[in-house]
C-alpha positions in Angstrom: 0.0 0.0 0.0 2.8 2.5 -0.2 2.2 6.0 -1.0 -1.7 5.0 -1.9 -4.1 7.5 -0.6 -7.2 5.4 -1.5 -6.2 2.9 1.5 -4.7 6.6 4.4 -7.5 5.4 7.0 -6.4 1.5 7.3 -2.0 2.6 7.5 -3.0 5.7 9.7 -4.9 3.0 12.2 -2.1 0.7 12.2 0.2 3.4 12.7 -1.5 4.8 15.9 -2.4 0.7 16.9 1.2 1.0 16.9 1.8 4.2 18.7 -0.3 2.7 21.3 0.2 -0.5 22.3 2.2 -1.9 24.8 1.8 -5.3 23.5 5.0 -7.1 21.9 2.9 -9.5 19.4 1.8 -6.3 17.6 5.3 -4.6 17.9 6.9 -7.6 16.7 4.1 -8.8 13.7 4.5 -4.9 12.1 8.8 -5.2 12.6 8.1 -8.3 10.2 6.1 -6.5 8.1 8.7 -3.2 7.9 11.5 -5.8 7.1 9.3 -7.7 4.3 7.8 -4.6 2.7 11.3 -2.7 2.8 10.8 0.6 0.2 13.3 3.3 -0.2 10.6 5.0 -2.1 7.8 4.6 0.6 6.5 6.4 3.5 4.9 4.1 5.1 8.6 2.2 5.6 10.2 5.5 6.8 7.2 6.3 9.4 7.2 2.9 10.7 10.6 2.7 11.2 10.4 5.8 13.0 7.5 4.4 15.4 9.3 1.1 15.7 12.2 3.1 16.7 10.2 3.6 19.9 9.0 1.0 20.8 12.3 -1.4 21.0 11.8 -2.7 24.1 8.9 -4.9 23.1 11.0 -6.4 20.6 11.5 -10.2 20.9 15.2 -11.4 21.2 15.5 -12.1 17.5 15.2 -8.6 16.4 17.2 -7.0 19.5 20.0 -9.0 18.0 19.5 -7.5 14.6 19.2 -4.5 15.9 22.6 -4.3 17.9 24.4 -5.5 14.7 22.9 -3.1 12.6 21.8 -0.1 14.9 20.3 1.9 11.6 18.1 -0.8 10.8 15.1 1.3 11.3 16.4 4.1 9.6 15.3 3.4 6.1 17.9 5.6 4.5 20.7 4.0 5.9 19.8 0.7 6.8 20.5 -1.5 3.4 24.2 0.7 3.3 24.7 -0.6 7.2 23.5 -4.0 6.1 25.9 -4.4 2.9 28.7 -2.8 4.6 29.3 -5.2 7.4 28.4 -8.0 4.9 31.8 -6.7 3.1 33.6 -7.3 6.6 31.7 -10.9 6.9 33.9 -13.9 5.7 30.4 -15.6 4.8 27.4 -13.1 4.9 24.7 -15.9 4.4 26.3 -17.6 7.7 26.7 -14.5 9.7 23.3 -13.0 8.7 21.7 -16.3 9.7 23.7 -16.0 13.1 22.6 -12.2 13.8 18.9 -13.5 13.3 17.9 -13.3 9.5 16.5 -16.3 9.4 16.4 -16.0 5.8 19.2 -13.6 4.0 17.1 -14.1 0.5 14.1 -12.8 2.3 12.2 -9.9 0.1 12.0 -6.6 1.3 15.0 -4.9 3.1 17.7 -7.6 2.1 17.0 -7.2 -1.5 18.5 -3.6 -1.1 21.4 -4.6 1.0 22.2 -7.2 -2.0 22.0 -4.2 -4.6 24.5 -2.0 -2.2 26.6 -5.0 -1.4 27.4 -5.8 -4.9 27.7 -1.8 -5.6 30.6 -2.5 -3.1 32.1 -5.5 -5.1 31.6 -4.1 -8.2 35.0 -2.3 -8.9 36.8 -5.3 -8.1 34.6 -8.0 -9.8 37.9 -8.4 -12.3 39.5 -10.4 -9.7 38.8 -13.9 -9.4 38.4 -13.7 -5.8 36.2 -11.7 -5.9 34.1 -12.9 -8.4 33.5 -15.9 -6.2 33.4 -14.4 -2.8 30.0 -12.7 -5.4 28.9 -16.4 -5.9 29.3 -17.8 -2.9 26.6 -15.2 -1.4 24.4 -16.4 -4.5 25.0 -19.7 -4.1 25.3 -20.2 -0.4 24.9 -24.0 -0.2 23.0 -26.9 -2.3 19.4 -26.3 -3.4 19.9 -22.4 -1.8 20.0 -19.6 -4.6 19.3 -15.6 -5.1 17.9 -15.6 -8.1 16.2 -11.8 -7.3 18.0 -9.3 -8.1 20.2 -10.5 -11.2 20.0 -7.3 -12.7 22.5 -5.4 -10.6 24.9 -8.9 -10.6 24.9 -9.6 -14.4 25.7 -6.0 -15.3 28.6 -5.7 -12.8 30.3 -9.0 -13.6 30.0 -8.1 -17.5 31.1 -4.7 -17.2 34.4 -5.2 -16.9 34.6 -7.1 -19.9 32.8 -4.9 -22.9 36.1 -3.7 -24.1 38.4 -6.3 -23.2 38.1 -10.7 -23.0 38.3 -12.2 -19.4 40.9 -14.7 -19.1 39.3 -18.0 -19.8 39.0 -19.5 -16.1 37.0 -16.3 -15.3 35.0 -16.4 -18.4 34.1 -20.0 -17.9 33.5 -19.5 -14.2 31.2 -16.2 -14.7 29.0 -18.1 -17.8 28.1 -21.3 -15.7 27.1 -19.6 -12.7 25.0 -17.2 -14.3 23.4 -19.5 -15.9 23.4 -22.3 -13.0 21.6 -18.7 -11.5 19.3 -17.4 -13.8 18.8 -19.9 -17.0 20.2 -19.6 -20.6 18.9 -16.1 -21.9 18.3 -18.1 -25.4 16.0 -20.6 -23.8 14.3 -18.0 -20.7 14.9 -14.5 -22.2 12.4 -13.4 -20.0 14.5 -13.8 -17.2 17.0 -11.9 -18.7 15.0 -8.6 -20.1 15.9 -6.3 -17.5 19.5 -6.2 -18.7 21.0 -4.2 -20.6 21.5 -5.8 -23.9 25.1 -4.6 -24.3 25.8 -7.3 -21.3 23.4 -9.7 -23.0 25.7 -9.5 -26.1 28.6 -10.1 -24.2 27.0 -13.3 -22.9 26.0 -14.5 -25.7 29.5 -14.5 -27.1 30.6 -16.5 -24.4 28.2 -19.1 -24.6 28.3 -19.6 -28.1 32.1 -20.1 -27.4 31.3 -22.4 -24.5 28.7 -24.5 -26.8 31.4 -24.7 -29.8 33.5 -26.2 -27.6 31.4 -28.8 -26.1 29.8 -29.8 -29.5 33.0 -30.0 -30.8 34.6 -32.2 -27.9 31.6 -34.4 -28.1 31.5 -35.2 -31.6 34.9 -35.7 -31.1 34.4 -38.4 -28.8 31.4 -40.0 -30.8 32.5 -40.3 -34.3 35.0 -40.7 -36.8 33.8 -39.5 -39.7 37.6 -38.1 -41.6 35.0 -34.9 -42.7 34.6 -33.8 -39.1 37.9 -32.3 -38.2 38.3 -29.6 -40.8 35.2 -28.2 -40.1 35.4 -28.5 -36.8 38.6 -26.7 -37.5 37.1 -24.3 -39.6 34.3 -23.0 -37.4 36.2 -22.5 -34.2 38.5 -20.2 -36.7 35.7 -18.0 -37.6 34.5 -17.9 -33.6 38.4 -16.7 -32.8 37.8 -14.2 -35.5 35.0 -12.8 -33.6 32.1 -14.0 -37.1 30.2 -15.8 -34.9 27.0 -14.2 -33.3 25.2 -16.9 -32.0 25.4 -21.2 -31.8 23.2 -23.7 -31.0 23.1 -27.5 -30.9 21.1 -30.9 -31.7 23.1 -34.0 -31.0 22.4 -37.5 -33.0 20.9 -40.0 -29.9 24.3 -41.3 -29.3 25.9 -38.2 -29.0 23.4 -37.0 -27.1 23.8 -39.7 -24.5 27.0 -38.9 -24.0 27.1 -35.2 -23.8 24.3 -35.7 -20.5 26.9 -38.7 -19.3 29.5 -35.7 -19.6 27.6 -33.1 -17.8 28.2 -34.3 -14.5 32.2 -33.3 -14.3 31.8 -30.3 -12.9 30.5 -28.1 -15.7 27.7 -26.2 -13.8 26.6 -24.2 -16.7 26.8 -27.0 -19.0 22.7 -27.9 -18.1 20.7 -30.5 -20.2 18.8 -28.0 -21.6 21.5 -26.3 -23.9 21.3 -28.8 -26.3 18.5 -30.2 -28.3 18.4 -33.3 -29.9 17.8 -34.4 -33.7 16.4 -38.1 -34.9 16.2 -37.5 -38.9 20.0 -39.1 -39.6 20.9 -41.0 -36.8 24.4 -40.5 -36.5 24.7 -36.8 -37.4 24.8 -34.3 -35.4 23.8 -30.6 -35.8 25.6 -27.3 -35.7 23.1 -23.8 -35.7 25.1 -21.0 -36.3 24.4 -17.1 -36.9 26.7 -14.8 -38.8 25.5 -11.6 -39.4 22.3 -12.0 -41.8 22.8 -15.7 -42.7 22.2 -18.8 -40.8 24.5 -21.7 -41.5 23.7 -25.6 -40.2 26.7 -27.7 -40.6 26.9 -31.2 -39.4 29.0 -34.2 -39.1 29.0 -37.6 -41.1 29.1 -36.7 -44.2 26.9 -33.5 -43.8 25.8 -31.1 -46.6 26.5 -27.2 -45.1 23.0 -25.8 -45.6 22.7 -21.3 -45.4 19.7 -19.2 -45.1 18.9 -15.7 -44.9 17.8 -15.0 -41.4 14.8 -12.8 -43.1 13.6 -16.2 -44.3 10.3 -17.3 -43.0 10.5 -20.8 -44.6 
């Protein structure tokens, strides 16, 4: 209800419930709800932060402990700075925010502006490959545990660093799995991904078109021996190192297929079943989809005829 005029009488009355009462079950049920409906933008956050700045001593244990870590917690202003600044300090915010009393750290409301200050804060350095994963492990805290809110602010200021200049591979490698581990391929979900900028989009689609080149070609290496293969194979990666290559996708023949998802279990987080596709019309070739500027090429192995099309084409 922030800012909404139309519902004044129902905030003003919980306002002045709040003013009023001496009972902690109110004072602690509308700290939950300043915390969950966190707004820099909203006056009801601000003015109930102010009254909830009175009333602290009919705060339960739980918040007093939040409270002493973070004493501007109820100052809206400040509080998601305080927040991100001792998580900088923290050798594992999701384990020391749990600690304080933030039962969960991925929690909506106030913590999704402490994560947008706290990887302002790691921004400058996200070249480093230190940092880069200290950024993932607070995204990735432990198995089946993920932030996927607020991807905006962390795409953009992994990528930035890298629009004029390439990453060395370990950190290009590293970044493209995780974000997608995170947030889904932006070919296959692009809805996930529309918030952001489409410079940075670019940028990762050049990596992954790198990162599927490579895996097609190492699994068609492993799956056939057709003497054709290899200068094409060759060929292709030569236009991707000579920056021709837009875009790349991939259907495997059944075999191949069944081993590339053997394969994706060796550590290759980004590397998830749903990057390929899979075709059954020759049984032993596989496919290779590839975009250069205004044509589309599909290439293939085992004795494959190159086919082009204009992307224009509807047929």
């Amino acid at each position: 209800y922030k800012n909404r005029n139309d519902v004044r009488a129902i905030t003003d009355f919980a306002f002045n419930e709040l003013k009023a009462t001496t009972k902690p079950s109110i004072v602690n049920a509308l700290m939950r709800i300043y915390s969950s409906t966190f707004s820099l933008n909203s006056d009801n956050t601000e003015k109930l932060g102010e009254i909830l700045n009175t009333k602290t001593e009919l705060l339960g244990q739980k918040w007093r402990r939040i409270l002493s870590k973070f004493p501007d917690y109820l100052v809206s202003e400040q509080a998601p700075e305080t927040i991100a600044e001792s998580m900088i300090s923290m050798e594992n915010p999701w384990v020391s925010l749990k600690q304080v009393g933030m039962n969960d750290p991925f929690a909506s409301g106030i913590m999704d502006y402490a994560h947008e200050a706290y990887v302002t804060r790691l921004a400058p350095d996200l070249d480093n490959q230190e940092t880069i994963e200290r950024l993932f492990e607070w995204l990735i805290p432990e198995t089946g545990k993920n932030k996927t809110t607020g991807n905006v602010i962390v795409v953009e200021a992994l990528i930035d660093h890298w629009l004029n200049q390439t990453p060395p591979e370990p950190i290009r490698q590293y970044i493209t799995e995780n974000l997608i581990s995170l947030y889904d391929d932006p070919r296959i979900r692009p809805e996930r991904w529309n918030t952001v900028d489409q410079k940075y989009k670019d940028v990762l689609f050049s990596w992954l078109t790198k990162e599927d080149l490579r895996f097609f070609t190492s699994v068609v290496d492993s799956t056939q021996r057709d003497p054709m293969w290899v200068p094409r194979r060759d060929f292709w990666l030569k236009l991707y190192d000579e920056d021709l290559i837009d875009q790349a996708w991939v259907a495997f023949c059944p075999g191949a297929e069944r081993y590339a998802r053997q394969h994706l279990s060796t550590g290759r987080v980004g590397l998830s079943a749903n990057r390929f596709a899979r075709q059954t019309g020759r049984p032993d070739t596989s496919i290779l989809i590839l975009k250069i500027g205004t044509k589309i090429f599909v290439d293939g192995c085992h004795n494959y005829s190159t086919h082009v099309w204009n992307t224009s084409d509807p047929v």
